[in-house]
N, C-alpha and C positions, 0 to 999 in steps of 0.2 A: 504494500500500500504506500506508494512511495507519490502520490496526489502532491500538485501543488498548484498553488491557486496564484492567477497572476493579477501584478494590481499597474493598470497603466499610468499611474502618478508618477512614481517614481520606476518606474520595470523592478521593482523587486519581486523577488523569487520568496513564499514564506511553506513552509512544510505543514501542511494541515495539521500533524503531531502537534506541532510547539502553538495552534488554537483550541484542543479539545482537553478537557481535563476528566480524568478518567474517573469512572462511578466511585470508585472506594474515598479518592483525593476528594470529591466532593461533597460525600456523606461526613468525611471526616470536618470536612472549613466550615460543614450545615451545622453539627455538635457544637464543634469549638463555637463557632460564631452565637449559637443559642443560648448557652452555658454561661459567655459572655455577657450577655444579654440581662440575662436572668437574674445574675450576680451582683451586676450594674443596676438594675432596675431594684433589688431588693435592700441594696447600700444607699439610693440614691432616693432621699426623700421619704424613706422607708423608716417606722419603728415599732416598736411593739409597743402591743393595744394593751393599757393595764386593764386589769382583772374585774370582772364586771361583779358587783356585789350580792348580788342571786344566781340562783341555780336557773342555767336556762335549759329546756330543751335539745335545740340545735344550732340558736342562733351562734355565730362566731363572735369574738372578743372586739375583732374590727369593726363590723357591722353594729354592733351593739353601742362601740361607741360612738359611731356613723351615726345612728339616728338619735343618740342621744346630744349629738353636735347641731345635729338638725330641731330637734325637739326645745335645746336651749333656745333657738329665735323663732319660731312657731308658735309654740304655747307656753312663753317663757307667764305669762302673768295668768297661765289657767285658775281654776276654781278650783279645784279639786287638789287636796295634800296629798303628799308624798305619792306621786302618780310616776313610775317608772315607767318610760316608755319604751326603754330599750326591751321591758319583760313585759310589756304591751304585744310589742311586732313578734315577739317568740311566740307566744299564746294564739297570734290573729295567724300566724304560718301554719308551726305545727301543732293548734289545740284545737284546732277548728276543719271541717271538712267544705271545700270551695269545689263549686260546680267547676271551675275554669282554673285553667293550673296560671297560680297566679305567684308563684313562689319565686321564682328568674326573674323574674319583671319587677318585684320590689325590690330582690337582693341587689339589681344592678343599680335601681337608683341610688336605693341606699350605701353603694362602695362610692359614690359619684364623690364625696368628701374627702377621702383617703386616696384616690386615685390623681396623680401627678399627670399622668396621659388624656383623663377625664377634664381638669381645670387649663389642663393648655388646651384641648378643644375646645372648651366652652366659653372660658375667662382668658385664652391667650397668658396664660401665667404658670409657673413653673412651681409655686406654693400650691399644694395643694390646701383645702380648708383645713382639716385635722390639726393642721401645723401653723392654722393663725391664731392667733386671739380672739378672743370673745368681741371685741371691738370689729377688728378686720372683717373676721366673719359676717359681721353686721353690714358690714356698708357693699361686701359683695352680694348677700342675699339681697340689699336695696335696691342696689345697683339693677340684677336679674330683673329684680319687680318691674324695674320703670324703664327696661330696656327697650331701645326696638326692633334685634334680634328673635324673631318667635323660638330660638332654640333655648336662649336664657329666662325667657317668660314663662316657657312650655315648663321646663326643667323646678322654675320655679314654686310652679301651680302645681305641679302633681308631687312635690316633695311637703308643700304645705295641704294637698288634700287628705296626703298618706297621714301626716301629724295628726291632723284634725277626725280621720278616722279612727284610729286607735284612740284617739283620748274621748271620740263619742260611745266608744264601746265601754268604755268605763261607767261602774253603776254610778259611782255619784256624781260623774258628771251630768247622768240621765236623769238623775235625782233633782242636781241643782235646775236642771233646763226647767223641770215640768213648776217645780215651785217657784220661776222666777216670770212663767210665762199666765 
């Protein structure tokens, strides 16, 4: 197989060999490169979620503290004491049985805070939320609100409908509605 491909730019002569990289050479620069990747992405903006103070089901430590990041500007002035939300969204996942599998679809919004890849698509920023302040946070969730991107509105609206669902499932909050209405 002695092919070569001619290129009339220059009349160089190049051996097809020194263009093709062989399957093993490849799978191996696919690893290395992933591994890379991985190890980069897990160093980089990355930390570990402390210890969530109940016993949950399933939900994960990041998540739990995801919607509890969430839940601090959504219903930060609720009615209702000592309302966990992060042992809200565990109990509305797995303690309850849903016509429609709705379990993917909350989990992703809910990593949207923790996710460095998530906040540069969304916010163009390299912070994810997790990693700002209570303040910070506040002014990007504003920010979302009054955006006129429908991707930050949209994002917005269905992180404050998920809040507001969970904290309507709670008894006393259903307590508080009916005696105040």
């Amino acid at each position: 197989m002695n092919t070569k491909i001619y290129f009339k730019q220059n009349q160089r002569t190049i051996p097809e060999s020194e263009n093709i990289i062989s399957r093993h050479r490849f799978l191996q620069l696919s690893l290395k490169t992933s591994a890379g990747v991985f190890f980069t992405l897990n160093f980089i903006g990355c930390r570990q979620s402390p210890v969530p103070p109940v016993n949950l089901k399933k939900l994960s430590d990041t998540n739990y503290e995801n919607i509890t990041i969430m839940g601090d500007f959504f219903i930060n002035d609720a009615p209702v004491q000592n309302f966990n939300i992060g042992q809200a969204l565990d109990n509305y996942l797995y303690g309850t049985y849903h016509p429609h599998p709705i379990e993917n679809m909350v989990l992703e919004l809910v990593s949207i805070p923790s996710s460095m890849l998530a906040m540069l698509y969304i916010d163009h920023s390299f912070t994810p939320l997790a990693q700002m302040n209570k303040i910070e946070r506040s002014e990007i969730f504003l920010k979302w609100r009054n955006s006129p991107s429908p991707l930050q509105r949209g994002i917005y609206t269905m992180m404050h409908a998920l809040c507001m669902t969970l904290l309507s499932q709670e008894e006393q909050y259903s307590h508080y509605t009916r005696m105040t209405l």
